[in-house]
C-alpha positions, 0 to 999 in steps of 0.5 A, a space after each residue: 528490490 524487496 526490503 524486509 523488515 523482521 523482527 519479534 513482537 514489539 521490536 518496532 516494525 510497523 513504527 519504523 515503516 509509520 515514520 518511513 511515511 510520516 505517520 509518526 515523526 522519529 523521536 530521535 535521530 534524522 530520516 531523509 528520503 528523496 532528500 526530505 528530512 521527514 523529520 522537519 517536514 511540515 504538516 501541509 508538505 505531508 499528503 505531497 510527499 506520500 504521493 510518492 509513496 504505495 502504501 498497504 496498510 496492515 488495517 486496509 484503511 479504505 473509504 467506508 463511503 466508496 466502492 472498491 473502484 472508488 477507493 482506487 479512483 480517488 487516490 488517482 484523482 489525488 495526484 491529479 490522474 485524467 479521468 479517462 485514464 482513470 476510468 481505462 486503469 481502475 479496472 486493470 487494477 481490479 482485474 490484477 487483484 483479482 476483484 473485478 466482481 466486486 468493483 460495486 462493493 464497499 469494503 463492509 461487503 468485502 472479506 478481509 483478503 478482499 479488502 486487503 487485495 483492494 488496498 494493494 491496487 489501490 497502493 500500485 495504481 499511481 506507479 510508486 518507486 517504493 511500496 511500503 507494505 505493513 503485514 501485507 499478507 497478515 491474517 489472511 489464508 495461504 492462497 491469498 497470500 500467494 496472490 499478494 505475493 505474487 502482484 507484489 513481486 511483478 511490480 518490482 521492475 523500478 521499485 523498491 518494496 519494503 515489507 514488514 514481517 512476511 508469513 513464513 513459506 511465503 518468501 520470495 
């Protein structure tokens, strides 16, 4: 299912999906997801926990010193991924994002889309049950919008997508 976040500037969007994925800690109140209070979590518990998570950050957050392909690897190596099925998927996820081209690229070689359409294969590569997408889709043009979208939407089967502020005539 698609969750969406919406609310004006300022209203706390971005902060509850950064306390969703423990990148900030509620400062009231209690947040328990997959039956972990997040607000108890230890700091060591943390990388663990996010294993379980797709996460498209809305400033991309991609290795300056790796590759597109690398970006993507690396997380897959993270929660353990055999390399060979890393060397068979990295590739699929360029190809579903449409980067194939620009494996051998670091993100300064790459325009913001690309960067953007990087940092979602990268979120869909270890098969998450929830994505959470801080403006996915933020400053990017129409057409790579849709493609986002579009890759967004295909991996709902068994997920739950939660996003915060869609571009308006985009929706789903």
């Amino acid at each position: 299912e698609f969750v969406f976040v919406v609310g004006d500037s300022g209203a706390g969007k971005s902060t509850l999906l950064k306390i969703m994925m423990r990148e900030e800690v509620a400062t009231e109140g209690s947040v328990v997801i997959k039956n972990r209070s997040l607000n108890t979590m230890k700091k060591r518990d943390i990388p663990y926990f996010r294993r379980h998570l797709g996460i498209v950050f809305q400033d991309f957050r991609l290795f300056g010193d790796k590759t597109a392909y690398e970006n993507i690897a690396c997380i897959m190596r993270a929660v353990g991924t055999p390399g060979k099925e890393i060397r068979r998927r990295v590739p699929a996820l360029l190809r579903t994002v449409s980067m194939e081209d620009k494996a051998d690229h670091f993100p300064r070689e790459l325009s913001g889309g690309e960067q953007q359409r990087v940092a979602l294969a990268r979120a869909i590569a270890n098969n998450a049950k929830t994505i959470i997408a801080d403006e996915p889709t933020g400053n990017l043009d129409s057409k790579t919008t849709e493609q986002i979208l579009s890759i967004l939407k295909d991996r709902t089967n068994l997920k739950t997508i939660i996003q915060n502020k869609i571009k308006k005539g985009f929706g789903l």
